[in-house]
VOLUMBA-649956 format. One record per atom (N, C-alpha, C, O): residue in one letter; atom name; y, z, x. Coordinates in pm, 1 decimal. Layout:
BEGIN
{guke "A" "CA" {Y Z X}}
...
This chain:
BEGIN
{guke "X" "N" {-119.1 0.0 81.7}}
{guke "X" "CA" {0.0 0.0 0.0}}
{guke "X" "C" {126.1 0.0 86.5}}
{guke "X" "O" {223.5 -74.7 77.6}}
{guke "X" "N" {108.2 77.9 153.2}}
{guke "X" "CA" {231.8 91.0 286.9}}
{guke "X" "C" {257.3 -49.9 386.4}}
{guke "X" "O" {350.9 -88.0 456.8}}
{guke "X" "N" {155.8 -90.5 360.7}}
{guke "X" "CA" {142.7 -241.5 426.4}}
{guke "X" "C" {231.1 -381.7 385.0}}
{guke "X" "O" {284.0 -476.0 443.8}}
{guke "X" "N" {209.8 -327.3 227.7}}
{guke "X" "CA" {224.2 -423.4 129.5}}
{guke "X" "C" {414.5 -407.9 139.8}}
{guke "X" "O" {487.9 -502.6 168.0}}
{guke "X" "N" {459.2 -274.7 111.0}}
{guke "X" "CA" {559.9 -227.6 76.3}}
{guke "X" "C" {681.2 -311.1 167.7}}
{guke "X" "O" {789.7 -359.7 135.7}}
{guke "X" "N" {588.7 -299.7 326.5}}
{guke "X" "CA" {648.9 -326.0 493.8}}
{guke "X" "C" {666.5 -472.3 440.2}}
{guke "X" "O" {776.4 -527.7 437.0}}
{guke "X" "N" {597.0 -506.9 415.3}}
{guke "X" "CA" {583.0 -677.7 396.6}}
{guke "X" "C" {687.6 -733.3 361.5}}
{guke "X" "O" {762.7 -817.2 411.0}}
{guke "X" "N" {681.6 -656.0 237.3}}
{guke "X" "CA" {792.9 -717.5 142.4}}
{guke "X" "C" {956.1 -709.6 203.5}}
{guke "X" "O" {1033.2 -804.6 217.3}}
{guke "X" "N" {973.6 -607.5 225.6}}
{guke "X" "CA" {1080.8 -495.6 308.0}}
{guke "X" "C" {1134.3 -622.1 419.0}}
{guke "X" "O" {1236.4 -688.1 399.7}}
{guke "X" "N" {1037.5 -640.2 543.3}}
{guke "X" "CA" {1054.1 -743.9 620.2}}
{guke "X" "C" {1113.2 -904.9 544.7}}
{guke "X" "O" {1217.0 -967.8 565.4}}
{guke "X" "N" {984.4 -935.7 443.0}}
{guke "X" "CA" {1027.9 -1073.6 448.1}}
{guke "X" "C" {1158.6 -1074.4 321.4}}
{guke "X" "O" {1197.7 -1189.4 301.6}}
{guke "X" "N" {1223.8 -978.3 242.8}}
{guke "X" "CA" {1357.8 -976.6 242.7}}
{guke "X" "C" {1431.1 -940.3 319.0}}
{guke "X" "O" {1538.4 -988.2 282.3}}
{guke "X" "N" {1450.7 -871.5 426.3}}
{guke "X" "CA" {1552.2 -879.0 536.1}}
{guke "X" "C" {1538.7 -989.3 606.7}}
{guke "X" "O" {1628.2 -998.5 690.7}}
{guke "X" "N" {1431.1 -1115.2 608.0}}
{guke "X" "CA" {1460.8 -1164.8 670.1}}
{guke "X" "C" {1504.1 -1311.8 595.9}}
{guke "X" "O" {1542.2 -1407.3 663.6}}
{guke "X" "N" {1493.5 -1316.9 453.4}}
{guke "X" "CA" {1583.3 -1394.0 378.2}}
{guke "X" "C" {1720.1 -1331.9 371.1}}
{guke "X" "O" {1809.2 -1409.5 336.6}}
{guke "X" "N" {1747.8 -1233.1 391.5}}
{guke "X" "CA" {1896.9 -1221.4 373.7}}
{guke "X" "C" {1949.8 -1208.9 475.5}}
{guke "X" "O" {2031.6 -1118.1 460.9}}
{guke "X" "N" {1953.0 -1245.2 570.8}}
{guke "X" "CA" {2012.6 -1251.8 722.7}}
{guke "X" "C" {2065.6 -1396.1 699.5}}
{guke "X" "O" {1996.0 -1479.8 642.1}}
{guke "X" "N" {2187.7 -1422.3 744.4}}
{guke "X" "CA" {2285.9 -1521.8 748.1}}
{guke "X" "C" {2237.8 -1599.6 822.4}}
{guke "X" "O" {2188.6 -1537.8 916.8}}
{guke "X" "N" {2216.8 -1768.0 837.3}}
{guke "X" "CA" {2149.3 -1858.7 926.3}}
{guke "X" "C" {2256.9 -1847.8 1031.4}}
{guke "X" "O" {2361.6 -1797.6 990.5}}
{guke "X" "N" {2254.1 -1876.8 1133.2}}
{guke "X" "CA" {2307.7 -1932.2 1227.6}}
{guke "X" "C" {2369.0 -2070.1 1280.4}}
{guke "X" "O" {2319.2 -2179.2 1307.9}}
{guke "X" "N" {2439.5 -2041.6 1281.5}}
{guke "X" "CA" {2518.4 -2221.9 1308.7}}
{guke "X" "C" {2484.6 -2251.7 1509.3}}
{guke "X" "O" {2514.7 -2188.2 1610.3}}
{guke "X" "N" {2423.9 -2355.8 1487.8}}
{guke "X" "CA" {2393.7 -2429.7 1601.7}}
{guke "X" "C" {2545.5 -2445.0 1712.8}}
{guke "X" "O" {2643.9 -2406.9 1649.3}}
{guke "X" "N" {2563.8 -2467.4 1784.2}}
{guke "X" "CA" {2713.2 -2494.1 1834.3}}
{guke "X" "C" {2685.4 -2619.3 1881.3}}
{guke "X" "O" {2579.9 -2651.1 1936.2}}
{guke "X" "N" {2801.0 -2707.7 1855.5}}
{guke "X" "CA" {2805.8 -2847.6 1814.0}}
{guke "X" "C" {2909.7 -2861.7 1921.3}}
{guke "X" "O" {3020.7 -2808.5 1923.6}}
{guke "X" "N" {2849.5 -2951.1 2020.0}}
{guke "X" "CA" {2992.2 -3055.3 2106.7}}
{guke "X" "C" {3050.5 -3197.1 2058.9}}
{guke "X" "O" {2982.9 -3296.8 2033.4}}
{guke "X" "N" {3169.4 -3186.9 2053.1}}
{guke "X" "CA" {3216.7 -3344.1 1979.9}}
{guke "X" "C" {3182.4 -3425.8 2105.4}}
{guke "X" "O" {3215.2 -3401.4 2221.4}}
{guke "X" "N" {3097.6 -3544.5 2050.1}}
{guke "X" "CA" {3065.0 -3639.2 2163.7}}
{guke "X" "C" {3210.9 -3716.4 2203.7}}
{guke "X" "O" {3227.4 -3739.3 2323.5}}
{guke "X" "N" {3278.4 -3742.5 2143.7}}
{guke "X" "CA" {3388.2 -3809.8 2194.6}}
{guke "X" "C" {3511.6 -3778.7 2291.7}}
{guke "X" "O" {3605.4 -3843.7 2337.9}}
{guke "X" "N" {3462.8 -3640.8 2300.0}}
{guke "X" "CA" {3569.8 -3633.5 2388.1}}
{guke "X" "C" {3547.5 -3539.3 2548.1}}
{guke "X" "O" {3491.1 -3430.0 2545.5}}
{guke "X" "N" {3589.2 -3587.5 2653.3}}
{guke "X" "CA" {3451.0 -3522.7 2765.2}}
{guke "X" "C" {3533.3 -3386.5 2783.6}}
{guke "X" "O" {3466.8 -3315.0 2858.6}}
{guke "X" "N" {3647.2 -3324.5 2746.6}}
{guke "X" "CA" {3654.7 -3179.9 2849.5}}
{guke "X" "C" {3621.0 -3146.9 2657.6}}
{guke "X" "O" {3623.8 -3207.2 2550.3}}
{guke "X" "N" {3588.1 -2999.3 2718.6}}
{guke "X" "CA" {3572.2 -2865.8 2628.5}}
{guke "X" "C" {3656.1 -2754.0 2639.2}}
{guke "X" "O" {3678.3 -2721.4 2755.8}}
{guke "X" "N" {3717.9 -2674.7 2539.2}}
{guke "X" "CA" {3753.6 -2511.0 2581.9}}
{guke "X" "C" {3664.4 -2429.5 2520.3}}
{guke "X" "O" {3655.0 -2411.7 2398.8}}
{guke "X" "N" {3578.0 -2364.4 2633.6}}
{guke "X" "CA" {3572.8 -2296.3 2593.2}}
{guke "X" "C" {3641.4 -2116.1 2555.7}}
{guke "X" "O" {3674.6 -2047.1 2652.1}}
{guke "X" "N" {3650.9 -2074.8 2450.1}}
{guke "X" "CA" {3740.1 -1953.2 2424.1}}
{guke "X" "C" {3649.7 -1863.7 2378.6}}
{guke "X" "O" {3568.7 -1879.4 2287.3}}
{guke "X" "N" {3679.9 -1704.0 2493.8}}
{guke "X" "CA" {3605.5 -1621.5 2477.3}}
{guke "X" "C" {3669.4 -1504.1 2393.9}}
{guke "X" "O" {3791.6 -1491.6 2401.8}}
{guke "X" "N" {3608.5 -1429.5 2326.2}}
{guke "X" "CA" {3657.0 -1310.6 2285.7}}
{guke "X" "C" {3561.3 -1255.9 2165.8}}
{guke "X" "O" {3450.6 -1308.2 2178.8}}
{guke "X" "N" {3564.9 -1190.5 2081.7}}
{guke "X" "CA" {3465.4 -1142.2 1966.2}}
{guke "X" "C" {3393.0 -1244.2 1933.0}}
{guke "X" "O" {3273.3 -1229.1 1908.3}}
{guke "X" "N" {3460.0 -1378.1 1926.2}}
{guke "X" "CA" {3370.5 -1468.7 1843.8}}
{guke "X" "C" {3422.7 -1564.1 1938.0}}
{guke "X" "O" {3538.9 -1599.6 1958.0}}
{guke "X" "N" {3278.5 -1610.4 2009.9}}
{guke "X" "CA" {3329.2 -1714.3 2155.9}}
{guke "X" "C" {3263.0 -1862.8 2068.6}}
{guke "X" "O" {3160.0 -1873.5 2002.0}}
{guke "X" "N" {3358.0 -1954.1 2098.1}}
{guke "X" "CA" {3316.0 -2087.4 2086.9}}
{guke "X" "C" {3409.6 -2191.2 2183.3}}
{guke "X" "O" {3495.1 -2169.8 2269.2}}
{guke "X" "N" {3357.1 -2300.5 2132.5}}
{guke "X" "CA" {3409.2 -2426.4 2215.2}}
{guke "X" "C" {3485.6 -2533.4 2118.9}}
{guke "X" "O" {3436.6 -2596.0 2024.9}}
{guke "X" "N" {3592.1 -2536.3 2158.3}}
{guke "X" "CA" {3723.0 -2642.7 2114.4}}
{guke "X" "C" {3684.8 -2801.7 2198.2}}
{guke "X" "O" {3721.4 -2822.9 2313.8}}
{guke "X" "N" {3624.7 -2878.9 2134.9}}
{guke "X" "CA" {3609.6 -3000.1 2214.6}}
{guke "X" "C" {3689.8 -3119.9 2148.0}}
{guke "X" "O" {3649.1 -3189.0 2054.6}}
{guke "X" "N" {3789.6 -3129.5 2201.9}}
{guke "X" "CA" {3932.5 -3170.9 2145.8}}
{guke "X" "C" {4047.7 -3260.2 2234.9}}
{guke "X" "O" {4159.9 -3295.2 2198.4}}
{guke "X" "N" {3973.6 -3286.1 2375.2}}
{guke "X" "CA" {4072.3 -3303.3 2489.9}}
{guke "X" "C" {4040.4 -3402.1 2524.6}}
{guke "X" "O" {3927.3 -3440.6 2495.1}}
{guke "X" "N" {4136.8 -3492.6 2610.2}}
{guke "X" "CA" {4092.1 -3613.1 2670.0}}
{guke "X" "C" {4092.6 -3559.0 2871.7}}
{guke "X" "O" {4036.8 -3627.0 2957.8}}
{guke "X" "N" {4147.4 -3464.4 2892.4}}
{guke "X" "CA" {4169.2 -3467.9 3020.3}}
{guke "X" "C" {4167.1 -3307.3 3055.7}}
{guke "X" "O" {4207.3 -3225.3 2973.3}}
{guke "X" "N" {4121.3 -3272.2 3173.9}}
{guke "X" "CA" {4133.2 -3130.0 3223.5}}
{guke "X" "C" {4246.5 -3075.3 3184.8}}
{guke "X" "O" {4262.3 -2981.9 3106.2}}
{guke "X" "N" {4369.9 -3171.9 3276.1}}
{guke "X" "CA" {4515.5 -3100.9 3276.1}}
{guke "X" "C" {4529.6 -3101.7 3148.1}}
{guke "X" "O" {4569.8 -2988.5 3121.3}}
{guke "X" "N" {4520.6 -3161.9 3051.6}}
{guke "X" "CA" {4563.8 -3144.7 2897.8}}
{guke "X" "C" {4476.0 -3007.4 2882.1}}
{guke "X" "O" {4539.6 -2903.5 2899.7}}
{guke "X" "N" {4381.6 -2999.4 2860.9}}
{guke "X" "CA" {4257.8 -2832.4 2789.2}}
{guke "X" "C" {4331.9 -2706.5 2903.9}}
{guke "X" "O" {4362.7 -2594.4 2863.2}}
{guke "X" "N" {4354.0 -2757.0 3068.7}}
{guke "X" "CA" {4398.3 -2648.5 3086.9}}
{guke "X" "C" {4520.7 -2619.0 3044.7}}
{guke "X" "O" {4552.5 -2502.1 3066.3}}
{guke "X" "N" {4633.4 -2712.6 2969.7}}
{guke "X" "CA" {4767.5 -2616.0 2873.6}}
{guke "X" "C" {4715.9 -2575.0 2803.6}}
{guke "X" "O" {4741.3 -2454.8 2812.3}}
{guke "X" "N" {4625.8 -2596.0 2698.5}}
{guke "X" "CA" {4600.4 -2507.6 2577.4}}
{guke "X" "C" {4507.2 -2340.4 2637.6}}
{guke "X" "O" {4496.2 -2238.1 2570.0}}
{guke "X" "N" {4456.0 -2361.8 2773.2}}
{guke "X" "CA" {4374.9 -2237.9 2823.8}}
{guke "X" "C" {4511.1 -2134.2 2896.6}}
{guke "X" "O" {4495.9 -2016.7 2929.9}}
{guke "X" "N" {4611.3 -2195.1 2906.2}}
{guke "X" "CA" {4683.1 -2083.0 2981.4}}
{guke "X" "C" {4730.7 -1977.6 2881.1}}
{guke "X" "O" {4767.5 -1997.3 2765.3}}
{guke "X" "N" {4722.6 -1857.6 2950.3}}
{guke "X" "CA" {4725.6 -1739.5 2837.0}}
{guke "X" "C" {4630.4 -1677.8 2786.8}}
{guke "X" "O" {4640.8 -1556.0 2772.2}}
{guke "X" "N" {4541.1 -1729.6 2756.8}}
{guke "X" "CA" {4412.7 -1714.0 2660.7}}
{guke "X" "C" {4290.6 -1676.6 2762.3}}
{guke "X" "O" {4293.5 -1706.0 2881.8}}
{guke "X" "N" {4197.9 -1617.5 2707.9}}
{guke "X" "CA" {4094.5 -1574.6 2755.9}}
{guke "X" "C" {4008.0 -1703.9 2724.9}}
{guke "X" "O" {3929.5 -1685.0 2632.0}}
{guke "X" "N" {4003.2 -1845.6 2787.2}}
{guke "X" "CA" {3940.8 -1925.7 2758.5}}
{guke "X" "C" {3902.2 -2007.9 2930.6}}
{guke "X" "O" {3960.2 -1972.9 3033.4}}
{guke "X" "N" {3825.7 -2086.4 2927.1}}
{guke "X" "CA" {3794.2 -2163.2 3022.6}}
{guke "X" "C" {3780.1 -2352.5 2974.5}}
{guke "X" "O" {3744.1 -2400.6 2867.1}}
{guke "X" "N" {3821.6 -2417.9 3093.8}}
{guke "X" "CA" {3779.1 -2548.4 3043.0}}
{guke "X" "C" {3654.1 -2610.3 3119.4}}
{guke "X" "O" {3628.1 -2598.6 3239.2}}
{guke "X" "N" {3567.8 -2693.1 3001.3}}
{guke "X" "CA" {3475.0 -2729.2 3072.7}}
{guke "X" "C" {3414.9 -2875.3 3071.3}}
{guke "X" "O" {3469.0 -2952.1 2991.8}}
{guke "X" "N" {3348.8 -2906.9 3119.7}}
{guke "X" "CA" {3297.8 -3084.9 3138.2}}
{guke "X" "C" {3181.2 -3058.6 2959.5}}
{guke "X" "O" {3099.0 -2968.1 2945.4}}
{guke "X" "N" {3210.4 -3153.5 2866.4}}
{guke "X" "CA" {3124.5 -3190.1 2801.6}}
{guke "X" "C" {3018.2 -3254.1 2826.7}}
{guke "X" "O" {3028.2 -3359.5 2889.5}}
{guke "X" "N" {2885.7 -3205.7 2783.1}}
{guke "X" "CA" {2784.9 -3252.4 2826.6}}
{guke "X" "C" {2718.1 -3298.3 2712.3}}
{guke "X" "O" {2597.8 -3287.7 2688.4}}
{guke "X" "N" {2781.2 -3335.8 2662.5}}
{guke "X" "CA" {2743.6 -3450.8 2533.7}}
{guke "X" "C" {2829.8 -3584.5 2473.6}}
{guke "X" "O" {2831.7 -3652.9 2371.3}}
{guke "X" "N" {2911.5 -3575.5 2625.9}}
{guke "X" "CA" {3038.0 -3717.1 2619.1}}
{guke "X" "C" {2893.8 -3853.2 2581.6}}
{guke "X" "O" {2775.7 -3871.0 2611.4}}
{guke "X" "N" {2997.0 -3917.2 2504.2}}
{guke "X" "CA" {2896.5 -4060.7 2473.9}}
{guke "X" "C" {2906.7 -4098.2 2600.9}}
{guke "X" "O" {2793.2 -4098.4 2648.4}}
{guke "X" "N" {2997.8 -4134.9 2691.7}}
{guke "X" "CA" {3024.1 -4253.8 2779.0}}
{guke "X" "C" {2978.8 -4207.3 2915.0}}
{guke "X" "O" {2966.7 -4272.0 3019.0}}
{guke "X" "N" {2952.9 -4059.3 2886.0}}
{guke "X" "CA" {2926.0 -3991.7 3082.4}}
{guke "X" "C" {2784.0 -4029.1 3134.0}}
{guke "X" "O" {2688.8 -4033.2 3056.1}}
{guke "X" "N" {2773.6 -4051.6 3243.5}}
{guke "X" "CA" {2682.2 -4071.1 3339.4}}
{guke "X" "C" {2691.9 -3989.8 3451.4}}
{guke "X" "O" {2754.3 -4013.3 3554.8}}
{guke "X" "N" {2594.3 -3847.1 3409.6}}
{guke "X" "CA" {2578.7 -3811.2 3524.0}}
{guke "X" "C" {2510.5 -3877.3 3706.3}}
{guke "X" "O" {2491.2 -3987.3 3758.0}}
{guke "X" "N" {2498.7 -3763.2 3738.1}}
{guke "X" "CA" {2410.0 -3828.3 3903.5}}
{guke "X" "C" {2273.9 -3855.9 3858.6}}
{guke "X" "O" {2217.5 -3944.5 3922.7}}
{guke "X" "N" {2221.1 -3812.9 3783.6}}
{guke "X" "CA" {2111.8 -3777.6 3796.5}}
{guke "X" "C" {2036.1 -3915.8 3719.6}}
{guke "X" "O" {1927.7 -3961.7 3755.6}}
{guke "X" "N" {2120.2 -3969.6 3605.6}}
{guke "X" "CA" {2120.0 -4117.1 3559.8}}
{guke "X" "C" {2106.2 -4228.0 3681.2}}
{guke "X" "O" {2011.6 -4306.4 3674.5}}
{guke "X" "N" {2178.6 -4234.7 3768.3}}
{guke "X" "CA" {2207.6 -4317.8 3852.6}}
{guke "X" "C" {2092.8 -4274.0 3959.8}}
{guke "X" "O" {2052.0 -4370.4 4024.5}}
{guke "X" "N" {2038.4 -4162.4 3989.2}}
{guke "X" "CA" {1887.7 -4148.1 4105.0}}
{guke "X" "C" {1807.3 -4226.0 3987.4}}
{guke "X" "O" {1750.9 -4331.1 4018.0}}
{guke "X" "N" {1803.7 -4201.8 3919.7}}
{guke "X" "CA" {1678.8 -4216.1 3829.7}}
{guke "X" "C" {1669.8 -4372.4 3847.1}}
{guke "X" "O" {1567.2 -4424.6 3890.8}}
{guke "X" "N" {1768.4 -4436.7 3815.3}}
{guke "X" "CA" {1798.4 -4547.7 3830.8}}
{guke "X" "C" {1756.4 -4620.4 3945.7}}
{guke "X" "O" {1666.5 -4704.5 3946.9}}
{guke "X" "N" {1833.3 -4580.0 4052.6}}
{guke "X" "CA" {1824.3 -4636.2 4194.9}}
{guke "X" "C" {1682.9 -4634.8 4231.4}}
{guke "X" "O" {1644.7 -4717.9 4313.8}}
{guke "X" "N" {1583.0 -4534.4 4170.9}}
{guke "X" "CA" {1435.0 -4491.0 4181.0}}
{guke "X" "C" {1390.8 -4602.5 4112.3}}
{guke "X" "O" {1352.6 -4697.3 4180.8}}
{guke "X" "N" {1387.6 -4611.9 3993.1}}
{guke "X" "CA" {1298.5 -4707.9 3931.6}}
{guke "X" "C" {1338.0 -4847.4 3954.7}}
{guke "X" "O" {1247.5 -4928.7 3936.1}}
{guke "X" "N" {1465.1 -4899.7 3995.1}}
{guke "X" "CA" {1458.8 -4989.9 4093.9}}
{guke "X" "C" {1367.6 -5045.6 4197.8}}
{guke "X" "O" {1327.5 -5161.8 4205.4}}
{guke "X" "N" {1347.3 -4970.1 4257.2}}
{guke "X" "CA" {1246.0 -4981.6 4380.7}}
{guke "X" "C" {1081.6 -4966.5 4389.9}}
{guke "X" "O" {1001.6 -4976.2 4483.0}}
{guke "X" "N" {1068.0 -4934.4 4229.5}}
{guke "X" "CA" {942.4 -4967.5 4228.0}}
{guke "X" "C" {925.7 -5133.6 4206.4}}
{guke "X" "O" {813.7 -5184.4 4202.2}}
């Protein structure tokens, strides 16, 4: 009975727990801010460092390289590349 009770107990706390939102990078644009504080997320909104770092001065935020730009090519594209070339 105590089993049964737990069961239930569990699988409503665990329908009523709020889902979680995934954190989403806008592909279009390559810098990010990210902004830290109670509730940290990422502003991906910029076309250029020097632009994200005006909106970071002041703020407890950092700017960072998007890693979900459509157009970027990392290094690691281009070994891969230069590799399968040569087979």
């Amino acid at each position: 009975m105590r089993i049964l009770a737990l069961a239930i107990l569990a699988i409503g706390a665990a329908s009523a727990a709020a889902p979680a939102q995934a954190q989403t990078y806008d592909p279009r644009y390559p810098v990010c801010l990210h902004v830290y504080g109670r509730i940290s997320y990422y502003e991906c909104a910029y076309t250029s460092l020097p632009q994200c770092n005006m909106s970071a001065s002041g703020r407890s935020a950092q700017c960072v390289i998007n890693p979900y730009f459509a157009h970027a090519q990392g290094p690691s594209a281009y070994r891969n590349k230069r590799y399968r070339n040569a087979y």
